[in-house]
C-alpha positions in Angstrom: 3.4 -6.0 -18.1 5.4 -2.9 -16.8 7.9 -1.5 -19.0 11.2 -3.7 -19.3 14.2 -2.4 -17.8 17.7 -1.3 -20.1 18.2 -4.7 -21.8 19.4 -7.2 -19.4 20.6 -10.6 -20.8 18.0 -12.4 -19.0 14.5 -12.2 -17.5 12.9 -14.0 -14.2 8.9 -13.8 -15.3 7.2 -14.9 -12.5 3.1 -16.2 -12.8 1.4 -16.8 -9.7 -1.9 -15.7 -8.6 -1.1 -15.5 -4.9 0.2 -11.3 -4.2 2.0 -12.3 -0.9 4.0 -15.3 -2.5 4.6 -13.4 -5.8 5.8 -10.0 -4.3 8.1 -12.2 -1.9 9.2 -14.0 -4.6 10.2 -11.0 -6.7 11.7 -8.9 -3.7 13.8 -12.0 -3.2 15.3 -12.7 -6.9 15.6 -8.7 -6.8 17.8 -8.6 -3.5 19.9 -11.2 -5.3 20.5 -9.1 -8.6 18.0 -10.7 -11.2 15.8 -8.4 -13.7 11.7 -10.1 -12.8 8.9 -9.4 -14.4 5.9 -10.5 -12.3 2.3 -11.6 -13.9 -0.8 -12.3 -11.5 -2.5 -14.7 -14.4 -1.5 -17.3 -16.9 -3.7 -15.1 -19.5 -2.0 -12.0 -18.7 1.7 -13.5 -19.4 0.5 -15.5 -22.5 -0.3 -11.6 -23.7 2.6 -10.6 -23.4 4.8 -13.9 -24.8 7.1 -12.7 -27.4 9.6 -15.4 -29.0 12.2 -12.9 -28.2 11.9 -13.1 -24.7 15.2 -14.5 -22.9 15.4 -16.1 -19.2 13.3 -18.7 -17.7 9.7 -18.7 -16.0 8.5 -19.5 -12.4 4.9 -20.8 -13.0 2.4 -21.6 -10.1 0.8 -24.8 -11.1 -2.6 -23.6 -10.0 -4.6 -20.7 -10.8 -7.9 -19.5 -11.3 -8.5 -19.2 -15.4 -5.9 -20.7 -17.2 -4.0 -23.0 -15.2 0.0 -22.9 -15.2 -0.1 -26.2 -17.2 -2.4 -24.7 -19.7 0.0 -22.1 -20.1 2.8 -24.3 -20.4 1.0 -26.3 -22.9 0.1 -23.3 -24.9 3.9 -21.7 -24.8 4.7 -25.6 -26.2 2.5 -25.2 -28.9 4.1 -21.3 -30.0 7.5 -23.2 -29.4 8.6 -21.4 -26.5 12.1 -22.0 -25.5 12.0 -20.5 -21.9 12.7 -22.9 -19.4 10.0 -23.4 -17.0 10.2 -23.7 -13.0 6.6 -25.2 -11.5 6.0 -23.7 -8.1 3.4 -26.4 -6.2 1.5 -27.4 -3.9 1.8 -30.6 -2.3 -1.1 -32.7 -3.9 0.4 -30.7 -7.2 3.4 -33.0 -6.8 2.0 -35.3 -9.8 0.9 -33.2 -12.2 4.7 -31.0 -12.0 6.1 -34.7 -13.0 3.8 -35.3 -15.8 4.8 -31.5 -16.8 8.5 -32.4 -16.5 7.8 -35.5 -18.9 6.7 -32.6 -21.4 9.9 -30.8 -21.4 9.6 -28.9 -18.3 12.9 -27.6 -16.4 12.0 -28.6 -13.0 9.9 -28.0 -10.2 9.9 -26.5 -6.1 7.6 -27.1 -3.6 6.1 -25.0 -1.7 7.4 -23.7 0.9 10.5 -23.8 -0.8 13.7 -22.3 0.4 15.6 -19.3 -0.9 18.6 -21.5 -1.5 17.3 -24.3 -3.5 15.0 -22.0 -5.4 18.3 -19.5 -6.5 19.9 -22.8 -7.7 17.1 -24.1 -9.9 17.0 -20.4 -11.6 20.9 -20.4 -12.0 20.6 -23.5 -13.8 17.6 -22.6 -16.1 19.4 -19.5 -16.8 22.5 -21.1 -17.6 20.7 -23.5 -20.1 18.8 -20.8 -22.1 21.9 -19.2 -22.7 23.6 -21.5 -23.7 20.3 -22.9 -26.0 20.3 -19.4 -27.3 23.7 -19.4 -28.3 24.0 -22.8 -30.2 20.4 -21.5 -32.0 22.4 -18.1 -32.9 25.2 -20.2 -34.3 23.0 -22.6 -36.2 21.3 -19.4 -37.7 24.9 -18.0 -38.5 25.7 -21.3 -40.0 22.7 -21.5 -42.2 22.8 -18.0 -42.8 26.9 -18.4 -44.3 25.6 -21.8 -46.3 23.2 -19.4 -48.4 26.2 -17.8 -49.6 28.3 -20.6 -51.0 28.9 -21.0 -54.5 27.1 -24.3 -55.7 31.0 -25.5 -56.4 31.8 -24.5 -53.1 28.6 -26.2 -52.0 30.0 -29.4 -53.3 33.4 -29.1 -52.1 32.2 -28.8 -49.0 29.5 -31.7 -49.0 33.0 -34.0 -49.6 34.9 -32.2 -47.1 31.8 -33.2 -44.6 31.8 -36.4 -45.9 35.1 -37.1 -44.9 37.0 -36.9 -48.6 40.4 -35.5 -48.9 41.6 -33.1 -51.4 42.8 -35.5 -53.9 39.8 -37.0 -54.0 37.3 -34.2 -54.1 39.2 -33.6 -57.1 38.5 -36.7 -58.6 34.9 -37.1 -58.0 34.4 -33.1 -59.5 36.9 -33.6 -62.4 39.4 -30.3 -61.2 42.5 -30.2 -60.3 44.0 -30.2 -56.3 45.3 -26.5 -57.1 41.4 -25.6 -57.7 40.4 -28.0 -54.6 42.4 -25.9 -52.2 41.1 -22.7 -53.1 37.4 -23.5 -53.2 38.0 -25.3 -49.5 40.6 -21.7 -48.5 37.2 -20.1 -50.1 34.5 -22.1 -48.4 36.5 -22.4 -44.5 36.3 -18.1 -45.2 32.7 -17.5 -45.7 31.6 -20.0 -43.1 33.9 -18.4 -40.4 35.6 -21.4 -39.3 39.0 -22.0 -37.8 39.7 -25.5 -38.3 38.2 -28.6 -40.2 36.7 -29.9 -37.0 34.6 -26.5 -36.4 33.8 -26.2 -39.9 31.8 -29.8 -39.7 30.6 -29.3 -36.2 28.4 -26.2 -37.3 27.5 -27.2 -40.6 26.1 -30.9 -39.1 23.9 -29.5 -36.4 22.4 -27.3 -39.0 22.4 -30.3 -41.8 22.4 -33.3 -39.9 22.6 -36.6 -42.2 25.5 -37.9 -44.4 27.5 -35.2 -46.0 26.0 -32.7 -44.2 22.9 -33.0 -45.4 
């Protein structure tokens, strides 16, 4: 793999064994602004996977070695969250549906047109991001629980639960007064800037009653 350029957003990694197809393939996502980094084998992406790696992946179903299924098998198994575009063949047709069953994106026949294939990358592109920014808040969210007192920890659980102030108080023996400034305290150090928000992150990282 050739050195990455200045920290782009997002990567096109394109895996096909076939130079003419691949280099036209690049040129083509280059001409239209996109950051690609090309690999002629399955094996020689796989080396250089990192879990940090943003964009999506254009993957030739067949190849000599390991095949783009085994690849995408294998990037499955390191819980890979790039979304994948199979390039095939006509008798491949099959085995990109079976893929798709599996989690991949989509998939383009060959030969495919410019148009169709800039659309298919626009939306993979658009759904990593967004994946990667409800993973970054989930990680913010769980990063913010951490630092809740256990009080505030239990305020909160009855705020998630649906429990107004009067009766938080009641189930934790304190006063309303104390209730308001454990919730002013809790709404601070998770960063939220309403009620609704404040549940919304905390049950996509604790889904379950009260938050848990």
């Amino acid at each position: 793999m050739s050195d990455l350029p200045a920290a782009p957003d997002q990567y096109i990694y394109v895996v096909d064994d076939d130079e003419a197809l691949r280099d036209s393939l690049v040129w083509m996502l280059e001409s239209n602004g996109y950051v690609v980094c090309p690999f002629d084998s399955a094996e020689s992406f796989l080396e250089a996977y990192a879990r940090e790696m943003t964009g999506c992946i254009v993957l030739d179903v067949r190849m000599p070695g390991m095949s783009g299924l085994e690849l995408f098998d294998e990037l499955g198994r390191r819980h890979c969250t790039l979304p994948v575009i199979f390039i095939t063949g006509h008798g491949d047709v099959p085995m990109a549906v079976a893929a798709l069953k599996k989690g991949a994106a989509d998939f383009i026949e060959k030969p495919f047109g410019e148009r169709d294939m800039l659309r298919l990358i626009e939306q993979c592109l658009d759904q990593e991001r967004a994946s990667r920014g409800k993973r970054q808040i989930e990680a913010d969210t769980a990063r913010r629980l951490e630092h809740l007192t256990q009080r505030e920890r239990e305020v909160l659980d009855l705020i998630i639960a649906g429990k107004l102030n009067k009766q938080i108080a009641d189930v934790l023996g304190i006063s309303i007064k104390t209730v308001e400034v454990h919730r002013a305290r809790v709404m601070e150090k998770m960063g939220a800037n309403s009620l609704a928000e404040l549940v919304q992150h905390v049950v996509t990282v604790e889904p379950g009653p009260a938050g848990r």
